[in-house]
C-alpha positions as a Python dict, from the first residue, in 0.01 Angstrom:
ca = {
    (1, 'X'): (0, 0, 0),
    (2, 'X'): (224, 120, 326),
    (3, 'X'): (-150, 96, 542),
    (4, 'X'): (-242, -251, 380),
    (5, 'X'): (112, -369, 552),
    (6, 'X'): (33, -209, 849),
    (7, 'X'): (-284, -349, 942),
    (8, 'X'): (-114, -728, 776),
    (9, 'X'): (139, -608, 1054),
    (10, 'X'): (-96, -575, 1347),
    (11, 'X'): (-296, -868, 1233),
    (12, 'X'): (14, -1094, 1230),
    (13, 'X'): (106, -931, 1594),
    (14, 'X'): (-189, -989, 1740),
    (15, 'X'): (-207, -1379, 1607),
    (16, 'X'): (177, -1420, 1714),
    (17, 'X'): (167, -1266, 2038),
    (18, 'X'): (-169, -1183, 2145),
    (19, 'X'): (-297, -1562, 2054),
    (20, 'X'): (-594, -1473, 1854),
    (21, 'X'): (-736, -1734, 1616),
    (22, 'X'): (-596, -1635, 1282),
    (23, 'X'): (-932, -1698, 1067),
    (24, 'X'): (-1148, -1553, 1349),
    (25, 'X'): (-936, -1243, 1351),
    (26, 'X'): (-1005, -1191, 930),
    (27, 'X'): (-1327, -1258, 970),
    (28, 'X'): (-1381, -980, 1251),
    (29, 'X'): (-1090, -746, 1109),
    (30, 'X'): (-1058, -766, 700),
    (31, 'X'): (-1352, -558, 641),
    (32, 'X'): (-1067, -251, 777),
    (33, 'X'): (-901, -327, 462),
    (34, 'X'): (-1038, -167, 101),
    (35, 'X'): (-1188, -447, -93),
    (36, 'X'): (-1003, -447, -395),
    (37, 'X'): (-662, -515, -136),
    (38, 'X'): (-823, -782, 86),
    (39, 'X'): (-732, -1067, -135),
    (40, 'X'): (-345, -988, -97),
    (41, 'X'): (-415, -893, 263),
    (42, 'X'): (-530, -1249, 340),
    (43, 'X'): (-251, -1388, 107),
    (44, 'X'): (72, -1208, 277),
    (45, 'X'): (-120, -1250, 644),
    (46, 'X'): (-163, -1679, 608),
    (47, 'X'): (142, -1705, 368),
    (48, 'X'): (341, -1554, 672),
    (49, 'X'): (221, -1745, 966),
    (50, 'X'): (240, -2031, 706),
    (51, 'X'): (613, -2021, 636),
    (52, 'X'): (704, -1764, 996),
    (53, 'X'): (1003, -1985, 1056),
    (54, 'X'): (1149, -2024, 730),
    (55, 'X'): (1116, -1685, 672),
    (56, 'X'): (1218, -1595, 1017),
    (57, 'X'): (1538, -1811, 967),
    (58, 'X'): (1640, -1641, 662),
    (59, 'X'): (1700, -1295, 794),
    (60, 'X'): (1827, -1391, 1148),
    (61, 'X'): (2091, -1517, 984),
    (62, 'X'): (2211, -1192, 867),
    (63, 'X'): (2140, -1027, 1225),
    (64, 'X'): (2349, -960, 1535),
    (65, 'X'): (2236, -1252, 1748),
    (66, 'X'): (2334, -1011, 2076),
    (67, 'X'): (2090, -721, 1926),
    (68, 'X'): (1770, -721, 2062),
    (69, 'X'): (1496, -633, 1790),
    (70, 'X'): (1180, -575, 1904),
    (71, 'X'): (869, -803, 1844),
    (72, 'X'): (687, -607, 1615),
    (73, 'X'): (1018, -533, 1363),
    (74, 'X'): (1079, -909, 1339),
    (75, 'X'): (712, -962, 1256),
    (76, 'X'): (784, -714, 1017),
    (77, 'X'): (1109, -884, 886),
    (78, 'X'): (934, -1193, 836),
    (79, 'X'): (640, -1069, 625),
    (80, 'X'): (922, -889, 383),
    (81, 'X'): (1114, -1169, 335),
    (82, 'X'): (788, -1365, 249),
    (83, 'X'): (712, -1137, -7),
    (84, 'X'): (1059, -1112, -158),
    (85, 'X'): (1013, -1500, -161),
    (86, 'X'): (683, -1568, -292),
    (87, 'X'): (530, -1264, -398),
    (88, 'X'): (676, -1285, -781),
    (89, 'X'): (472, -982, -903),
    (90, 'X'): (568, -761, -643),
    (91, 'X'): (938, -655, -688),
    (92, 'X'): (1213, -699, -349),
    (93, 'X'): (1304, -277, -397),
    (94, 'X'): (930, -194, -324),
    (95, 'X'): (902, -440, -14),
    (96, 'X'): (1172, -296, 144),
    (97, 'X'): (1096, 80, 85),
    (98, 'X'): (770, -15, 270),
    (99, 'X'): (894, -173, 545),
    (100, 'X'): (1149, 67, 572),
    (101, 'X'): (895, 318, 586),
    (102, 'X'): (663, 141, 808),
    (103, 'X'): (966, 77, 1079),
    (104, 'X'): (995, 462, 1078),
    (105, 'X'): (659, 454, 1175),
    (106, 'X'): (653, 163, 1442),
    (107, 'X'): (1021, 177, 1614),
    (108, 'X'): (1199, 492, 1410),
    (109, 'X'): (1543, 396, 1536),
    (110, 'X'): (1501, 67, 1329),
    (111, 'X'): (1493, 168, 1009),
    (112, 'X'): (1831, 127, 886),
    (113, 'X'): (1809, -198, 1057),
    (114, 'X'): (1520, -306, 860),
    (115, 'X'): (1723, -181, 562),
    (116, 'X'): (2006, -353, 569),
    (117, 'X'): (1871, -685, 690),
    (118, 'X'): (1609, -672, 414),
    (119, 'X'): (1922, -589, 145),
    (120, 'X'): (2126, -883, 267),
    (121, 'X'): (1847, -1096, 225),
    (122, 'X'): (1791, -965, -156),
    (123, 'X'): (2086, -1113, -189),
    (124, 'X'): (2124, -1416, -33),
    (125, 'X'): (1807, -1556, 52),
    (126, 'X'): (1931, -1922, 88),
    (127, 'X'): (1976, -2127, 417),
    (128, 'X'): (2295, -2327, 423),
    (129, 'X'): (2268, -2724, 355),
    (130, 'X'): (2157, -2916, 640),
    (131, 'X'): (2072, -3244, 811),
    (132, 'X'): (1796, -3347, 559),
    (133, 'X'): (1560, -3356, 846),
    (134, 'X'): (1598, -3029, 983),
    (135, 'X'): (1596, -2923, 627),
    (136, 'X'): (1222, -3043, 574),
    (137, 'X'): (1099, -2906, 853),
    (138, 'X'): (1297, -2533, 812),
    (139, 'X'): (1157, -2535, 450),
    (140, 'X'): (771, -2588, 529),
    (141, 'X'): (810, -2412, 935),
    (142, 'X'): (721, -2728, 1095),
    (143, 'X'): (908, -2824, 1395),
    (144, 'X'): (1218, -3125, 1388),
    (145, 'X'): (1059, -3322, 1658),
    (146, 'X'): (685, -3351, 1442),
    (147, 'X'): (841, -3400, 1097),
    (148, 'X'): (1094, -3703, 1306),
    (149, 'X'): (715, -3837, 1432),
    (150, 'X'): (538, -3818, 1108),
    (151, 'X'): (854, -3987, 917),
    (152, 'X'): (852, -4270, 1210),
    (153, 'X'): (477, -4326, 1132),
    (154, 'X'): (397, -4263, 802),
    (155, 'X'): (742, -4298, 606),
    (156, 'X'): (969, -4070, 462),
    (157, 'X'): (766, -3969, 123),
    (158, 'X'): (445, -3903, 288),
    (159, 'X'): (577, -3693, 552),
    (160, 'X'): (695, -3466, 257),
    (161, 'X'): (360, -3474, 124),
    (162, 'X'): (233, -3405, 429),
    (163, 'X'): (458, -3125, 489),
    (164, 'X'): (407, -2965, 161),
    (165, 'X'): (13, -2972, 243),
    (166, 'X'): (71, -2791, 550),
    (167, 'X'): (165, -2478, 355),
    (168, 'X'): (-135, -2544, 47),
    (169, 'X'): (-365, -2277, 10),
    (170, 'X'): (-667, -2445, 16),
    (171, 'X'): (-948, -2304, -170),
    (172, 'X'): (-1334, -2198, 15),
    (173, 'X'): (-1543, -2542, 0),
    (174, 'X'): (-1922, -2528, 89),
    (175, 'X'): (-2153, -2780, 131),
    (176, 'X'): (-2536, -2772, -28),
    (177, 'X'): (-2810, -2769, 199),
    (178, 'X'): (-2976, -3129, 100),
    (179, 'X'): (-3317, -3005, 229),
    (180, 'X'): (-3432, -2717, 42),
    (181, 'X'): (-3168, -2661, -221),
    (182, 'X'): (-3137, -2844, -513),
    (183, 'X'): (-2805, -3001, -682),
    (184, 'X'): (-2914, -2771, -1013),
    (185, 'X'): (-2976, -2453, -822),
    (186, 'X'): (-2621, -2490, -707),
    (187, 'X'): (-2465, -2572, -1027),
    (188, 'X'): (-2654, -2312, -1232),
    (189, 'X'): (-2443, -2059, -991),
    (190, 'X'): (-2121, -1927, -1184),
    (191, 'X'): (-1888, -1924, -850),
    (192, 'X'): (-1939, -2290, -808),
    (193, 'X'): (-1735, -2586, -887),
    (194, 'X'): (-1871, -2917, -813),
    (195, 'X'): (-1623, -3128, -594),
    (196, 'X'): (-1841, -3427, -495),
    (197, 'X'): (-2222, -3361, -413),
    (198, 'X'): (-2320, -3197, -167),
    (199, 'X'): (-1963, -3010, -154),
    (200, 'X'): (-1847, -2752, -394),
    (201, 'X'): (-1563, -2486, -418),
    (202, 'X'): (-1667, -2160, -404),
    (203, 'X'): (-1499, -1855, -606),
    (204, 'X'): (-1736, -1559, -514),
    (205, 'X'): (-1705, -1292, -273),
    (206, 'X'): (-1721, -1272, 123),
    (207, 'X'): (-1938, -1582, 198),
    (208, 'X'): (-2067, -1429, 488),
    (209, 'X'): (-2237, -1162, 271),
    (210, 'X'): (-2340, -1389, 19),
    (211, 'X'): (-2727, -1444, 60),
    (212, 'X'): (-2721, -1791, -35),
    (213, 'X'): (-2543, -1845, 301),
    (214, 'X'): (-2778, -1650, 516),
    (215, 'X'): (-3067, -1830, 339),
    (216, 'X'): (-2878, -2122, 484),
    (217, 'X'): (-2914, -2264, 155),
    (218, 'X'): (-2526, -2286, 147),
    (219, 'X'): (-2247, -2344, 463),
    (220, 'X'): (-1866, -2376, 496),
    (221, 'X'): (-1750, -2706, 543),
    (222, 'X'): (-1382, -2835, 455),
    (223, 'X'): (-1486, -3130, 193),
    (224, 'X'): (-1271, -3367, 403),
    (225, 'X'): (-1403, -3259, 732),
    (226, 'X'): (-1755, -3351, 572),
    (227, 'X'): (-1606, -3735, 502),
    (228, 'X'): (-1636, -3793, 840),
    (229, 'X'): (-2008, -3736, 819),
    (230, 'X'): (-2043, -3974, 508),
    (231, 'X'): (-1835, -4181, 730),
    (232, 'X'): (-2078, -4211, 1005),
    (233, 'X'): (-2343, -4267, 723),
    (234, 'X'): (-2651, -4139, 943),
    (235, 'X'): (-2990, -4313, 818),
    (236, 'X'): (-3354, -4124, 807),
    (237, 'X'): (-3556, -4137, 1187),
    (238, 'X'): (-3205, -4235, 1374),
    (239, 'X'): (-3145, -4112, 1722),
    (240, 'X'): (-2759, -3943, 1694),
    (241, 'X'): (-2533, -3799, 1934),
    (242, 'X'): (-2248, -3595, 1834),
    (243, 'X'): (-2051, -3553, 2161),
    (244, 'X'): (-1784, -3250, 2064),
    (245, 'X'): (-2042, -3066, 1851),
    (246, 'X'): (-1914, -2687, 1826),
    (247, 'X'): (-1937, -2516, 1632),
    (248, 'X'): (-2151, -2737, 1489),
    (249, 'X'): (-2071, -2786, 1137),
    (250, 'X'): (-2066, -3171, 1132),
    (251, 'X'): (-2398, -3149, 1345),
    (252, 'X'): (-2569, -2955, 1075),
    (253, 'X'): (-2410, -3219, 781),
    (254, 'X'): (-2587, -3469, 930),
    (255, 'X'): (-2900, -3307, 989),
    (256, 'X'): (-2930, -3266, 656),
    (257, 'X'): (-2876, -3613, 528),
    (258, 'X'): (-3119, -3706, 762),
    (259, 'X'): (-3355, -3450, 600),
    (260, 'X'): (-3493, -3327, 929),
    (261, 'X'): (-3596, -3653, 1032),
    (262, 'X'): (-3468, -3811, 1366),
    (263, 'X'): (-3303, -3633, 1668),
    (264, 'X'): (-2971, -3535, 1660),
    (265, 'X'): (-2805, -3425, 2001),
    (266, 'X'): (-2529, -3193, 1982),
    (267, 'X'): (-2303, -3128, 2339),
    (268, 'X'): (-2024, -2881, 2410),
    (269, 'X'): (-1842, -2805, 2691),
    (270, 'X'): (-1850, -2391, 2680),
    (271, 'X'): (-2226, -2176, 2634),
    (272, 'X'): (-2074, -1951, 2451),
    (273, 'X'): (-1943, -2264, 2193),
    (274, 'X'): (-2287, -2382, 2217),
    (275, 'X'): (-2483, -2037, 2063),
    (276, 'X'): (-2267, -2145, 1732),
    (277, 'X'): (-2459, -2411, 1708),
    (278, 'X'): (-2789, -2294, 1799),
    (279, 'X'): (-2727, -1979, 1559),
    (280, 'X'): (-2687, -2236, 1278),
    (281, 'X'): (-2947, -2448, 1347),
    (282, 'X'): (-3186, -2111, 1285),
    (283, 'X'): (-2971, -2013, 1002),
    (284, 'X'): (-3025, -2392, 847),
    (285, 'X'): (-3434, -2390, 962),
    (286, 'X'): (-3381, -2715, 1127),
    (287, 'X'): (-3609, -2896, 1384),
    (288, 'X'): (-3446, -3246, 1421),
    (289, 'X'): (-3123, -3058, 1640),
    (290, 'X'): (-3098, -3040, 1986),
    (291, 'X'): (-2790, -2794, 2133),
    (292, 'X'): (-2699, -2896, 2480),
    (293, 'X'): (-2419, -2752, 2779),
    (294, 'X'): (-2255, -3100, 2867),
    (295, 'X'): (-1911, -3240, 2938),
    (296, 'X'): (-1860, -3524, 2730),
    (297, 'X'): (-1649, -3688, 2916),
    (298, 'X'): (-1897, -3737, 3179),
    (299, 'X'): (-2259, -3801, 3007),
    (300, 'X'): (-2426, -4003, 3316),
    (301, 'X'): (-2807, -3967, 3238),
    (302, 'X'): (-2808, -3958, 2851),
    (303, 'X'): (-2979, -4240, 2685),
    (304, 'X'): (-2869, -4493, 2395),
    (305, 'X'): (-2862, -4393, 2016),
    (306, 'X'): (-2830, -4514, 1723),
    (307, 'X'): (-2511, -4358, 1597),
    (308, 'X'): (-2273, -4166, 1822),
    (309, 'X'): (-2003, -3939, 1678),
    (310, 'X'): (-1692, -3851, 1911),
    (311, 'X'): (-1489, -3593, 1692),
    (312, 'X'): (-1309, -3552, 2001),
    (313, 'X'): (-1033, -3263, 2079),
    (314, 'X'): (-678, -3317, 1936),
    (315, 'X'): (-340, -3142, 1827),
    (316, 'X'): (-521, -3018, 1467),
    (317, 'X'): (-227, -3146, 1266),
    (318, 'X'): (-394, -3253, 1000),
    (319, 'X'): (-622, -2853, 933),
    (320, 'X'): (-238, -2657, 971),
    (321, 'X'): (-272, -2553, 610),
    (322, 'X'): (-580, -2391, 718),
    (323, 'X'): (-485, -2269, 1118),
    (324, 'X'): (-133, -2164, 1021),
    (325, 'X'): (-123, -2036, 1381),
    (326, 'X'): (-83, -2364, 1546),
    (327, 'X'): (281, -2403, 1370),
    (328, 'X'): (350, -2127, 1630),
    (329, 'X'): (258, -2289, 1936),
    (330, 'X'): (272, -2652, 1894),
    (331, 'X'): (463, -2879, 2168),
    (332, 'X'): (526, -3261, 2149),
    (333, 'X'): (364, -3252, 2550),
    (334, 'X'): (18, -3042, 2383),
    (335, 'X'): (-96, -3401, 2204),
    (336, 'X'): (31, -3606, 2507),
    (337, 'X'): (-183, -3407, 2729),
    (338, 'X'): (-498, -3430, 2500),
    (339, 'X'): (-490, -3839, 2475),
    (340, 'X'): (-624, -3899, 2827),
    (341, 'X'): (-930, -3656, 2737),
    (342, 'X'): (-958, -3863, 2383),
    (343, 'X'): (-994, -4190, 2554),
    (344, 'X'): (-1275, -4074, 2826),
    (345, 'X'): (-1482, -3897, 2548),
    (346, 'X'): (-1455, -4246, 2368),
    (347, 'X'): (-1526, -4435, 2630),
    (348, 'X'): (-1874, -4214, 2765),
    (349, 'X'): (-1959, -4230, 2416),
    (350, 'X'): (-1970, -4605, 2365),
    (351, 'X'): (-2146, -4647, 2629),
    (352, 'X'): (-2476, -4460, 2483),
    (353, 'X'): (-2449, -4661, 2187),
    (354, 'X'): (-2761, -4933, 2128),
    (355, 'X'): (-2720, -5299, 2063),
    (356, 'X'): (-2592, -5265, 1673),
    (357, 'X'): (-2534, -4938, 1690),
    (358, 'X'): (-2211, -4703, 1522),
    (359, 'X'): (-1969, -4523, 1704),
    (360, 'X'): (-1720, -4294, 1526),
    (361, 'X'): (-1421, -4143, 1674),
    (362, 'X'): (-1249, -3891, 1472),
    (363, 'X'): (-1002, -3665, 1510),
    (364, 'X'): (-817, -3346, 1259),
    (365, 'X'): (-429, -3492, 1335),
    (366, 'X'): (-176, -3692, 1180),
    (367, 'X'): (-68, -3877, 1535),
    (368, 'X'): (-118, -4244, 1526),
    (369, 'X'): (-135, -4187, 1919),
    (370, 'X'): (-404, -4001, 1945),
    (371, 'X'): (-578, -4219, 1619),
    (372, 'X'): (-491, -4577, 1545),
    (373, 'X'): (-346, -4653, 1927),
    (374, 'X'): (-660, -4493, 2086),
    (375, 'X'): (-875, -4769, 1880),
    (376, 'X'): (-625, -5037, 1928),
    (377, 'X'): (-682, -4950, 2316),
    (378, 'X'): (-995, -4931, 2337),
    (379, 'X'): (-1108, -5243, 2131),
    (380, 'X'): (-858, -5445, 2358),
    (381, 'X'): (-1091, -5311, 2682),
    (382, 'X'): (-1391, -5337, 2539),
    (383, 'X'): (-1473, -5631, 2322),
    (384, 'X'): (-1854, -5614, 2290),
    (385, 'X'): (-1763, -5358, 2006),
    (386, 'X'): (-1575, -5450, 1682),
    (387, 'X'): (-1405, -5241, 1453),
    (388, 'X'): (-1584, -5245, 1090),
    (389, 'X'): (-1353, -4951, 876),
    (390, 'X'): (-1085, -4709, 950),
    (391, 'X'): (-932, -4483, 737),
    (392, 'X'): (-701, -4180, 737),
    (393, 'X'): (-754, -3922, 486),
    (394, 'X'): (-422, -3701, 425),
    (395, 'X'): (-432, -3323, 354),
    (396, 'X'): (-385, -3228, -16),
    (397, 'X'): (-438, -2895, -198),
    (398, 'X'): (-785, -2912, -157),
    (399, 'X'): (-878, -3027, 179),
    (400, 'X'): (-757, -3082, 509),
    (401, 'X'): (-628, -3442, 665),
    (402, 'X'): (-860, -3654, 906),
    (403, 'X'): (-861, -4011, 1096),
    (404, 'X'): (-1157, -4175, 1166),
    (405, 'X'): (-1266, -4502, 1279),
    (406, 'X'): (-1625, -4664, 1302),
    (407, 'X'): (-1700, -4942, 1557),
    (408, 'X'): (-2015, -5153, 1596),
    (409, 'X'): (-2163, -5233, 1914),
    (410, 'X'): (-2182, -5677, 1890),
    (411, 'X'): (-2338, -5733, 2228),
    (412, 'X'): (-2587, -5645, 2468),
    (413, 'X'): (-2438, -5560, 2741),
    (414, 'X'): (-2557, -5173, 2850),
    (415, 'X'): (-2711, -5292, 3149),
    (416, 'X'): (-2317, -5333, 3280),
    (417, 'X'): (-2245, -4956, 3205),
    (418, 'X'): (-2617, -4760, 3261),
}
């Protein structure tokens, strides 16, 4: 098992400190791993960039603050005391002959460093009592100042359910293609568990392999992420633009519970982001999709719609259970500096929006700035549109957390803004 912890090792290294995405990096990387280890691979890789600062607490506080350890030991520090913690089949004298081992390997000098932090922690693996706050976040490696911001905005007992979300491992959800696959062809399939129609969990194998999925009779879609399309509630023959598109999951969502009908118009800033969409629109044999280069902040030329959909950029605190990685990098200035961008997206979209017509602005955060006070803003600024339902779904063991808000254009008043 030493190489399984070795390549967890380098994964978790090149997440931490070499900023790659951490499901982009299994998806590229876990086929180096034999099959029958992946599934603890993936476990001990997210479980540790799920709970990196509780776990990194823990054994620094059994460490020479003035000793320097280098980046690659502490990675590995953190990934033994996560198994020692919540890895109950696997027993602590085993994790730390392996990382004892594998320290030989990386920096040989710090093996008996390894050792004796790792026995200390066998131990005592507790944290000593502290301000309840700090406690909450230590325990599910959120930082003070978000847990103090969720607590000011949603209350003390959702914040812990919130919290305790953050660390869920959520199961695979997929959602049916509503064209050409039928609601019994799905069911009839043994790794599928109906959630709510046309989403289902899925138990089987690597998805990507799976040729239901490259039939593109099944795709991956978080089953809240896919509210936000039942949200919007496209109808048959509309004319829909989804403004932040990539990589185009939403896009295809509606699509289908349009049946092909209509035109849907799908922008993103980057080419490359764009292909992802275009690759799924052959992979879904779809017709009614047009993938487009465009800054959405800036959409001078495009014409009026019927629904438009601004899932627009934000911190992603409400998909952490999911991205582990962003615990790592978060900053209270990151959401701050994305709030501007929110409102401009907002405000191109409504403009392309016909007399009657929806617009939906959704984000993936908990942040009532970059949610609720972006609506309250806007509506104040602009009151030929009314709001007709908000709602903010909250990340449980199942799916990941979402705000959304859909607004109805009252007047006709385009000729002011085309």
């Amino acid at each position: 098992m030493i190489m399984v912890r070795k390549w967890i090792l380098n994964a978790l290294y090149a997440v931490i400190f070499e900023h790659a995405y951490s499901n982009l990096y299994l998806k590229q990387n876990l086929h180096q791993v034999k099959e029958k280890d992946r599934k603890l691979a993936t476990q001990i890789f997210y479980g540790t960039l799920q709970n990196y600062r509780y776990c990194e607490a823990i054994w620094k506080q059994h460490a020479n603050t003035k000793q320097k350890v280098p980046l690659k030991i502490k990675i590995l520090l953190t990934m033994s005391v996560y198994q020692m913690l919540f890895l109950k089949k696997v027993p602590s004298y085993a994790i730390i002959d392996e990382a004892v081992e594998i320290a030989k390997q990386t920096k040989v000098h710090t093996a008996g460093f390894v050792n004796a932090i790792l026995r200390k922690v066998e131990k005592d693996p507790s944290l000593p009592e502290q301000d309840p706050q700090h406690t909450l976040a230590l325990r599910y490696s959120l930082p003070d100042w978000l847990i103090k911001m969720w607590i000011h905005q949603y209350g003390e007992q959702k914040t812990e359910e919130i919290a305790k979300a953050s660390n869920a491992s959520l199961p695979l959800s997929i959602r049916r293609n509503l064209i050409d696959t039928s609601e019994d062809e799905i069911r009839s399939l043994s790794v599928m568990e109906l959630l709510q129609d046309p989403i289902y969990l899925y138990s089987g194998g690597a998805i990507y392999e799976n040729p239901y999925y490259s039939q593109g009779k099944i795709s991956i879609q978080d089953a809240g992420a896919y509210e936000i399309v039942r949200f919007l509630n496209p109808q048959k023959e509309e004319w829909i633009l989804d403004t932040c598109a990539a990589p185009g999951t939403k896009t295809m969502a509606i699509a289908e519970r349009i049946e092909g009908t209509g035109e849907i118009t799908a922008l993103d800033l980057h080419a490359h982001r764009v292909q992802l969409i275009e690759n799924d629109i052959e992979r879904l044999h779809l017709h009614n999709v047009i993938a487009q280069q465009q800054d959405a902040s800036d959409l001078e030329g495009f014409g009026l719609y019927d629904r438009v959909l601004c899932d627009v950029p934000c911190s992603g605190y409400g998909t952490l259970s999911r991205k582990p990685d962003i615990k790592l990098e978060m900053k209270p200035e990151d959401m701050d500096s994305l709030i501007p961008l929110q409102y401009k997206i907002l405000e191109e979209g409504a403009k392309h929006v016909k007399y009657d017509g929806i617009l939906v602005y959704s984000t993936c955060t908990l942040n009532k700035k970059e949610n609720e006070k972006q609506i309250e803003r806007f509506l104040k600024a602009h009151n030929d549109f009314e709001k007709v339902d908000e709602k903010t779904l909250f990340p449980t063991s199942i799916h990941n957390g979402f705000y959304m808000a859909k607004l109805k254009r009252k007047e006709d008043v385009h000729e002011k803004h085309l």
